[in-house]
C-alpha positions as CSV (number, residue, x, y, z in Angstrom):
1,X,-3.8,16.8,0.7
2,X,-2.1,13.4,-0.4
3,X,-4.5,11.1,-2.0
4,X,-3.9,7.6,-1.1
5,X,-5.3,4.2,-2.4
6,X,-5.3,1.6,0.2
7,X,-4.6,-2.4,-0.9
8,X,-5.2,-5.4,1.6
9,X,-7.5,-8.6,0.9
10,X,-8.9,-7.7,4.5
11,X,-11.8,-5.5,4.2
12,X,-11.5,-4.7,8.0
13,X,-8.0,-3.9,7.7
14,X,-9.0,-1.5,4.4
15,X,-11.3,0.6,6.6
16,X,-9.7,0.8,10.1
17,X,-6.5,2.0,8.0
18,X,-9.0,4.2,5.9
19,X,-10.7,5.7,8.8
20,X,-7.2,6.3,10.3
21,X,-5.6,7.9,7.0
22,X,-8.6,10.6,7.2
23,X,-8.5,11.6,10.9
24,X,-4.9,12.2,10.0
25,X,-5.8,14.4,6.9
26,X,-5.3,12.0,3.8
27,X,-8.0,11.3,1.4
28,X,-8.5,7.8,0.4
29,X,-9.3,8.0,-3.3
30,X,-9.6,4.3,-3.4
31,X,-9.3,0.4,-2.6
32,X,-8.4,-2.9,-3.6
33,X,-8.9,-6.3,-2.7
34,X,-5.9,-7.9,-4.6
35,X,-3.1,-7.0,-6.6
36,X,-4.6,-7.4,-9.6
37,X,-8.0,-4.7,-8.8
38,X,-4.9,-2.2,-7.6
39,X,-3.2,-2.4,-10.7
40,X,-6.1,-1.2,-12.9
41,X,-7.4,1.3,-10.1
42,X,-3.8,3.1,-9.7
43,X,-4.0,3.8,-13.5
44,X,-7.4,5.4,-13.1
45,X,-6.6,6.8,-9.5
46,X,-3.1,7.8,-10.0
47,X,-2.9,8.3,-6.3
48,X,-0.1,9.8,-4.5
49,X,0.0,7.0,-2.2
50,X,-0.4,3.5,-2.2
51,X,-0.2,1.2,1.0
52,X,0.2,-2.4,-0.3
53,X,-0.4,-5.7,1.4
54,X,2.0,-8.4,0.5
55,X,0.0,-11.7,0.8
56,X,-3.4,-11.4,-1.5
57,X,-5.4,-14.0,-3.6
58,X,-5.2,-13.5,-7.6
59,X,-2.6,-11.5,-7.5
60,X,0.2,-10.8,-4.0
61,X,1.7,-7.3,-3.2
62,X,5.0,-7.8,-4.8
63,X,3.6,-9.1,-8.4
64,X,1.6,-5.5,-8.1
65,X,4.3,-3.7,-7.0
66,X,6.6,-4.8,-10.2
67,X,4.0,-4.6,-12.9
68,X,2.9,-0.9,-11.1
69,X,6.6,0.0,-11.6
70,X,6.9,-1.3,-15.1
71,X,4.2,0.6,-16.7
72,X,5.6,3.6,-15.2
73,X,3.2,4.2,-11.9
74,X,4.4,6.8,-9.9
75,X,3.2,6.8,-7.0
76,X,4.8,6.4,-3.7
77,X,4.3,2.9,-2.3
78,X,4.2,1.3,0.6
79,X,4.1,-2.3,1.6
80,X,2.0,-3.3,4.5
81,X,3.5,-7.2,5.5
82,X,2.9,-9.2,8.7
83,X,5.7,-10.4,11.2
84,X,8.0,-13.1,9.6
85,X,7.9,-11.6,6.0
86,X,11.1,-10.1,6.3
87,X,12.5,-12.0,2.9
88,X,8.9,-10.2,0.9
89,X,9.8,-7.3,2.2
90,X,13.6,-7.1,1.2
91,X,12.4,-8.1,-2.3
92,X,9.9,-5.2,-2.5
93,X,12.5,-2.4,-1.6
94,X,14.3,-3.9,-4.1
95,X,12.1,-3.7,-6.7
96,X,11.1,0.1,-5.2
97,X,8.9,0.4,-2.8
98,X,9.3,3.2,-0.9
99,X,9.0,2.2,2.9
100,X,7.1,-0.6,4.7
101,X,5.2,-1.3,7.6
102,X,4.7,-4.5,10.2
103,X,1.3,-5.3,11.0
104,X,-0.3,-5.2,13.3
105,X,1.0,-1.1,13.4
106,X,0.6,1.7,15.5
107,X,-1.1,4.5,14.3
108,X,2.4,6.8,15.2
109,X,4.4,5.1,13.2
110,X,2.2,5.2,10.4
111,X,1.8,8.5,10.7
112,X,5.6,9.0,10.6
113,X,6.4,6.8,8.0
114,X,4.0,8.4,5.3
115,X,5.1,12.0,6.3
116,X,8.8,11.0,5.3
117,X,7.3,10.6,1.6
């Protein structure tokens, strides 16, 4: 079973894309408000997974994503981002994110995208 930590300032968001991650058979070993409270919980964590949202107070998506990848995280991540983002999330697969995901998303294509990691 993949254990995934799940990142997005919206506590809502957090827990419908929980509660969808484990109908589908993943287990959520974490969450994070910001960027900064997903960097320390990843070390502790080390999940498989991480879905990361882009735009977050203290610390954004991408700023995680490049200090996850320079102290040698390695999990698989992938960034969450809104319509009109496209620039973010250029610069995150850059940097190596995995895969990405437009909100607002369809549980399918969720589903599709983390079963291609």
């Amino acid at each position: 079973m993949k254990r995934i930590m799940v990142v997005d300032d919206a506590a809502f968001m957090r827990m419908s894309l929980k509660m969808m991650l484990e109908k589908n058979g993943y287990q959520v070993v974490g969450e994070a408000e910001n960027g900064k409270v997903a960097v320390q919980k990843a070390k502790k964590l080390n999940p498989d997974i991480i879905t990361m949202d882009i735009t977050m107070p203290e610390m954004d998506g991408i700023t995680a994503l490049k200090t996850l990848k320079e102290v040698g995280c390695k999990s698989k991540i992938i960034i969450i981002s809104a319509l009109g983002q496209e620039s973010h999330v250029r610069e995150a697969m850059i940097l190596g994110a995995n895969n990405f995901i437009v909100k607002p998303y369809k549980e399918p294509h969720v589903m599709e995208i983390l079963s291609k990691l």
